[in-house]
Each structure stands twice: as structure tokens, then as C-alpha cells.
C-alpha positions in Angstrom: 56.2 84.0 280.1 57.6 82.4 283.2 57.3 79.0 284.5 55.3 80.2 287.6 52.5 80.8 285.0 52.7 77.2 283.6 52.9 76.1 287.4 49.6 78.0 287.9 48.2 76.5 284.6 48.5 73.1 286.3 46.8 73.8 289.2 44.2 75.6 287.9 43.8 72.7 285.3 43.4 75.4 282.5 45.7 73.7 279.8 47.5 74.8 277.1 48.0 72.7 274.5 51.8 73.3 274.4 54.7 74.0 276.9 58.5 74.7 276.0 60.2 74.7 279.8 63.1 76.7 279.3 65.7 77.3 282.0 68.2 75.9 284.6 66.1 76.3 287.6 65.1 71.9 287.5 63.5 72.3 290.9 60.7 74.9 289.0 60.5 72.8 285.8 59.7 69.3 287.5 56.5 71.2 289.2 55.6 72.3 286.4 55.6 68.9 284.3 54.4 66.8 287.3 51.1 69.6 287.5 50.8 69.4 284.1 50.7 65.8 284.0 48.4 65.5 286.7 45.9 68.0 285.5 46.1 66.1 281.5 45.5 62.8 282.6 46.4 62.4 286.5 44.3 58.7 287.3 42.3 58.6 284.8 42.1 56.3 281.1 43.5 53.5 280.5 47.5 53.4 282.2 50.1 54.2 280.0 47.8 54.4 277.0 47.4 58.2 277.8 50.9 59.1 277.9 54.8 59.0 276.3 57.4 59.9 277.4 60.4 60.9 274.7 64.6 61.6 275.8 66.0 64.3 273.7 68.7 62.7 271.3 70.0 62.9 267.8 68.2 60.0 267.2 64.7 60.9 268.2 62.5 60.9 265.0 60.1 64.2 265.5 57.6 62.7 263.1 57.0 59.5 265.7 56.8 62.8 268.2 54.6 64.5 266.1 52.5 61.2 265.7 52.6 60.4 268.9 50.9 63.7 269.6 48.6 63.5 267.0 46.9 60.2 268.5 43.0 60.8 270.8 42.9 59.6 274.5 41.8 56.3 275.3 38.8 56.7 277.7 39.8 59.9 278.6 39.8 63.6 277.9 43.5 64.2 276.9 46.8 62.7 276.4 50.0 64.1 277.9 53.5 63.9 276.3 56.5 64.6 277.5 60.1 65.5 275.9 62.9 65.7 277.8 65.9 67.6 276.9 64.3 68.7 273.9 67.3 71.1 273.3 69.6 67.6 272.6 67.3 66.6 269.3 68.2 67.4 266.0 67.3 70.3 264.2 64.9 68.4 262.0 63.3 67.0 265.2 62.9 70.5 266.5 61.6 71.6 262.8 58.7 69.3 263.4 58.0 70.1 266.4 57.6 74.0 265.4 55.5 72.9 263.0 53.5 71.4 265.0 53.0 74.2 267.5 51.1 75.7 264.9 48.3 73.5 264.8 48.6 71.3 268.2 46.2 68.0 269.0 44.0 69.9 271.4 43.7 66.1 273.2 47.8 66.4 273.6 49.0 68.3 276.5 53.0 68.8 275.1 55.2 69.1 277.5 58.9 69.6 276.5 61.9 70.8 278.7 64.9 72.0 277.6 67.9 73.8 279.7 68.7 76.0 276.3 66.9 77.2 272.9 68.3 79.7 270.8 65.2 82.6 270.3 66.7 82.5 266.6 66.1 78.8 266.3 62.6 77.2 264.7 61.3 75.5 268.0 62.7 79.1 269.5 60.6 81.3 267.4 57.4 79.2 267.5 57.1 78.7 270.6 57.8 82.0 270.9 54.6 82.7 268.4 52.2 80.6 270.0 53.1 81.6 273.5 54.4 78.2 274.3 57.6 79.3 275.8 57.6 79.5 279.5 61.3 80.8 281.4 62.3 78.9 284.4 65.3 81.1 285.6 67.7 81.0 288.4 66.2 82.6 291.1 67.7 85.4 292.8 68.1 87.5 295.8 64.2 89.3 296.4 62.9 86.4 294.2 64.5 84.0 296.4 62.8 85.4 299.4 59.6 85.5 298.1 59.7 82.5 297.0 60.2 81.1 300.2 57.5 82.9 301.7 54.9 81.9 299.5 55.9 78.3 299.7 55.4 78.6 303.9 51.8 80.4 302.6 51.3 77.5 300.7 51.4 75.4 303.9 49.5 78.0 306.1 52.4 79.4 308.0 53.6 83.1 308.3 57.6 83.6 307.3 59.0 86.2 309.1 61.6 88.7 307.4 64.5 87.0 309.7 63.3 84.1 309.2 63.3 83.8 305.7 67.0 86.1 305.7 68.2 83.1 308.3 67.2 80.4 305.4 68.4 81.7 302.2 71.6 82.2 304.5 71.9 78.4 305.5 70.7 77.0 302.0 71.3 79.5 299.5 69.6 79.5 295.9 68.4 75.4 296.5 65.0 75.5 295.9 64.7 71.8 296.4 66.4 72.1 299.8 64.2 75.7 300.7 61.2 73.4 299.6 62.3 70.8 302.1 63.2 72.8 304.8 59.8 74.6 305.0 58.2 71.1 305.1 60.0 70.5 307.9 59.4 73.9 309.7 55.6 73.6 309.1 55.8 70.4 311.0 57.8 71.6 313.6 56.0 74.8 314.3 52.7 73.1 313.7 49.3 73.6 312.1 48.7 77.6 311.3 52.0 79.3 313.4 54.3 81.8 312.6 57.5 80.1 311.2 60.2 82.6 313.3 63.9 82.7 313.2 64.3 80.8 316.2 62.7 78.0 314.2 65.1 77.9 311.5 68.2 78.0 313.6 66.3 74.6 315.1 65.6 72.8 312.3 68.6 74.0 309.3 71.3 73.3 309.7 74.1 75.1 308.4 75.9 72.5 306.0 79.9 72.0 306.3 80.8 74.6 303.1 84.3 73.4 303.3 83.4 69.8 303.5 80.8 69.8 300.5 83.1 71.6 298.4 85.8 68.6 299.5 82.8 66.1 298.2 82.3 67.9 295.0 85.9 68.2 294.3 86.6 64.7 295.3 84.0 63.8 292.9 85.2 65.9 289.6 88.5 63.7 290.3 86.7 60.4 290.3 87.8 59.7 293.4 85.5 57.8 295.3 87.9 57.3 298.3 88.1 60.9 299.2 84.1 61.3 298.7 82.9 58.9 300.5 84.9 59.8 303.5 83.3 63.4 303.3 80.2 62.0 302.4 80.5 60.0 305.6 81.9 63.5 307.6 78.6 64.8 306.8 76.3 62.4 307.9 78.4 61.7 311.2 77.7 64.9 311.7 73.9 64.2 311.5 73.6 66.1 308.2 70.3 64.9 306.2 71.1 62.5 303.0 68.7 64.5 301.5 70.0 67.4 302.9 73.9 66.5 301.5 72.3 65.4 297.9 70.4 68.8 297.7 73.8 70.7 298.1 75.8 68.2 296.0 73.6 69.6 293.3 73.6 73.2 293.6 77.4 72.7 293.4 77.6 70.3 290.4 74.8 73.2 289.1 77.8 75.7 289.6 80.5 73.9 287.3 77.5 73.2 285.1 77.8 77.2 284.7 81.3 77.7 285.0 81.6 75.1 282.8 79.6 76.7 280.3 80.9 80.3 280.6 84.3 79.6 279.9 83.3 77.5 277.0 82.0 80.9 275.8 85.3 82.6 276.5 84.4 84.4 279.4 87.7 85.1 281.8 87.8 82.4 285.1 87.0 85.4 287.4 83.7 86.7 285.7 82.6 82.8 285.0 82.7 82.4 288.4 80.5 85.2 289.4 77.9 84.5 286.4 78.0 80.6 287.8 77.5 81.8 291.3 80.9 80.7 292.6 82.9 82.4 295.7 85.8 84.4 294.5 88.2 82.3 296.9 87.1 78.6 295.0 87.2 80.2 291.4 90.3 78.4 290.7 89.5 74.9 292.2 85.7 75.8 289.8 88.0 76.3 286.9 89.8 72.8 287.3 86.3 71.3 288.3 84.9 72.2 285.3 87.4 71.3 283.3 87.2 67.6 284.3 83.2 67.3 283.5 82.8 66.6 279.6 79.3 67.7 279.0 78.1 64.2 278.8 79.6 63.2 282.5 77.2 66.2 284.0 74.3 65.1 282.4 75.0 61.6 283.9 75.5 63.5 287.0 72.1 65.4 287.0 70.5 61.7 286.2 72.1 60.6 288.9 70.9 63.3 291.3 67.8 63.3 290.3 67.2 59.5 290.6 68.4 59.7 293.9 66.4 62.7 294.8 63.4 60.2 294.4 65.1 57.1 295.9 65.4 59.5 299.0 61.9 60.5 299.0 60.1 57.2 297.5 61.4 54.0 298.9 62.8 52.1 301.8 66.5 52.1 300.6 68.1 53.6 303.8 69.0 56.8 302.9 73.0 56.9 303.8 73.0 53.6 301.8 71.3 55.5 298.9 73.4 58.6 299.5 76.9 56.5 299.5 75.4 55.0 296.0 75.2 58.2 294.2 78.2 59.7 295.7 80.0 56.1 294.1 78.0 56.3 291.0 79.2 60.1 290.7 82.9 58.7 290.7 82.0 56.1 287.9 82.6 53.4 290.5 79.0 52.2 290.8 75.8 52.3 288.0 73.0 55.1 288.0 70.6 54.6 290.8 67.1 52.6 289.6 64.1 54.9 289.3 61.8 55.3 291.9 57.9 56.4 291.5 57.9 59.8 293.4 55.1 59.1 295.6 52.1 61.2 295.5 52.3 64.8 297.4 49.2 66.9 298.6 51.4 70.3 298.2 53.7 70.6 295.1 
């Protein structure tokens, strides 16, 4: 199944007792988990008593998982527990968690995300078995555009064809930064009107390629000289921190990929087009990838992520915040602190 139907699940509050989010696409998988959440236990219980939160690791223990799952709400209905990175546990971790898909605490909403799992693996298969899995793909092309439009539904607007064409143009395959941008044409076309190209060209702006790939680059190197000064390009130029953040990602996403491929053998050319990468920065991809151990771009993804909610949920000024991150990247400054997101009426 895909991870629109565990989306759906949350807002229709008809939960499963299990979900294994598979895929790269973050933007789809953190809807998911905060609609799951807030269907399971949202405000009410006890606070904290009704959920746990788990890192993937070598270290985690899956029978403190399992019993962790195993234990009844406290003045509520359900419990909700989440695993990130479940793909990073051991293989006896995983082993008891596929066991315990078989016979799940109908109290427990599970919640586990994972970029990876092997359909030949024992979480794979069971989750597999008891329909727990739920794909969370990178979007492409027609899926892109319909995504967009129903996310302008969702807000009450019309996207027209050109429109939407004009968007994916400007942002690309960002769902974070299409999500955003909608926000801020519904605003700008107000209450019930047709979002039209005219609108877009208004509101998104198209974002500096050459410059965010001089950011990334800069980054890959460690040096935080040359990043912040294109970090700084940008926002002179009135670009959005939230804006800049959103495409730092999607390109730190691409040597993620290219990263990946080539670890799998796969020639510098075609890893470049399976990561999404313009034919003319293939090589500069290849050395960026090179210089990311997996460990430095999970760090990086932490890092984006807190700042994605720094952006969104606190008073920090937001070039401050984005000069922070853009540091931290660069290993000259430490992660971001965590930030409650605050509490949305569309997700």
C-alpha cells in the first residue's frame, strides 16, 4: 500500500494497529506519523504516559520495544509508539518486531519509519503479511502535479493546469516547499479563488540554481566560509530561509541518492539520472557524494529537519536560524535544539 492510505487512516481516525513507513519521500512520512499520532492519542490521557518514542540503533533492545507496546493507555483509549529509523536496528530488534506484528496490542498504535527494508527481510515479510507496510515514494512527474492540486483542494482553491506546470517548474519534486508555497498562494488569492499562473509568478520565486548548488557544494567541503556567503547571496536577494532550507534538502536528498547508487555500482552518469541530478553537475554530484559518509547525511537530515521546525515554531529570526544550520552543516556549529511544531489546522 502507499503512504497516502496511512495518511487517510489518520484522518479518518480508522487505525491500524501497525505501520511500517517505507520510502524517501520524508515530507509524506512525517504527515503520516504526526496524523497518526494525533488520531491515537492527540490531547488526551495522561502526557507522556501515552506515548514513546524509540531511534533506530544497534543498540535498541526490541524486547523493551515490544514491551513498551505491550503496555494499556493511561486514561485513554490507546497508546502510540513510534520508531524511527527502524531500518538502523539490528536484525534481532527487527525479528521481534515481526513477531510482534502478528499479534499487535490493539491499545498500541506502532508507528515505525524506515528509508529501506529488504521485502526478503523478517520485518519485510511481516509487514508485508499483515498489510502493515505502507510505500512513501518519490513523487514524480503526473504524481507531482496532482499532488499539488489536491493540496490547493485541500485549502479550497482551484489550481489551474499552468499554474500548477509554473510551480513544479520553480520548486521541482519539494513537497515541503509545494506545501508551502500553496499556503502562501491560498493567502494571497484569498478565501475560495482560483489559484492562476499569474499568481505563482507573484508569489515563487524562482531560487538561484547556480547559487544553491554553490551552497550545497560549499557544504560537502566543510567549508563554512564559502556557504555562508551564498547563504547570505540568497537571502540578500529576498529568498525565504524557509524557502533556501527547503532546497538545501532536496539537494542533500540528491547525493543521498547518488551516494547510494554508486555504492551499488551503478556508472556516475546513470546514478545521476536515478538520484535526479542534471547531466551538467553529475561530476561535481559524484565528488559530493563522495565526501558524505553515511553517518555525516544522517546528521545532515537531523539538522534540516530541526531547523525545518525552528523555522516554523519559534521566534529565532529565521536568517539567524538559517546561518545556524548552514554552520552546523559544515561541522562548525552543533545541531539546532528541537522545537515543538506548533499545531496546524491543514496537514
Amino acid at each position: 500500500m502507499k503512504v497516502e492510505q496511512a495518511i487517510a487512516d489518520g484522518r479518518s481516525g480508522k487505525l491500524r494497529a501497525a505501520y511500517l513507513l517505507v520510502g524517501s519521500e520524508t515530507f509524506l512520512v512525517e504527515r503520516a506519523t504526526r496524523l497518526l499520532r494525533a488520531a491515537a492519542i492527540g490531547d488526551r490521557g495522561v502526557p507522556g504516559f501515552n506515548e514513546d518514542v524509540f531511534h533506530g540503533a544497534k543498540s535498541l533492545d526490541g524486547g523493551k520495544v515490544v514491551a513498551a507496546a505491550q503496555t494499556l493507555p493511561m486514561m485513554a483509549d490507546r497508546r502510540f509508539l513510534l520508531i524511527r529509523h527502524v531500518d538502523q536496528s539490528s536484525s534481532d530488534c527487527q525479528a521481534a518486531l515481526a513477531a510482534y506484528l502478528a499479534a499487535p496490542n490493539p491499545s498500541t498504535v506502532l508507528v515505525m519509519t524506515a528509508h529501506k527494508v529488504a521485502g526478503n527481510t523478517k520485518l519485510g515479510k511481516a509487514a508485508k503479511k499483515h498489510k502493515a507496510r505502507f510505500d512513501a515514494n518519490a513523487m514524480k512527474g503526473a504524481a507531482l502535479r496532482d499532488f499539488a492540486v489536491s493540496e490547493a483542494e485541500a485549502r479550497g482553491h482551484t489550481l489551474a493546469p499552468n499554474a500548477a506546470a509554473a510551480l513544479l517548474d520553480a520548486l521541482g519534486d519539494d513537497l515541503s516547499a509545494i506545501d508551502d508555497a500553496i499556503e502562501r498562494l491560498s493567502l494571497f488569492v484569498g478565501a475560495g479563488q482560483r489559484i492562476d499562473e499569474a499568481a505563482v509568478e507573484a508569489c515563487v520565486t524562482r531560487v538561484r540554481a547556480d547559487t544553491i548548488w554553490a551552497l550545497v557544494d560549499a557544504v560537502s567541503m566543510r567549508d563554512a566560509a564559502k556557504a555562508s556567503a551564498a547563504a547570505q547571496s540568497l537571502l540578500a536577494d529576498r529568498e525565504p530561509p524557509l524557502r533556501i532550507l527547503a532546497m538545501v534538502a532536496r539537494q542533500i536528498r540528491m547525493v543521498a541518492k547518488m551516494r547510494d547508487a554508486l555504492a551499488r555500482g551503478i556508472s556516475a552518469g546513470d546514478a545521476a539520472r536515478e538520484a535526479g541530478v542534471p547531466p551538467f553537475k553529475a561530476n561535481a554530484m559524484k565528488e559530493a557524494a563522495r565526501r558524505f559518509s553515511l553517518q555525516e547525511l544522517t546528521r545532515a537530515f537531523d539538522i534540516l529537519a530541526d531547523t525545518d521546525l525552528m523555522l516554523k515554531g519559534s521566534r529565532v529570526p529565521g536568517d539567524v536560524a538559517l546561518h545556524h544550520a548552514v554552520l552546523a552543516l559544515c561541522g562548525k556549529a552543533p545541531k539546532p535544539t528541537r522545537v515543538q511544531r506548533p499545531r496546524r489546522s491543514l496537514v
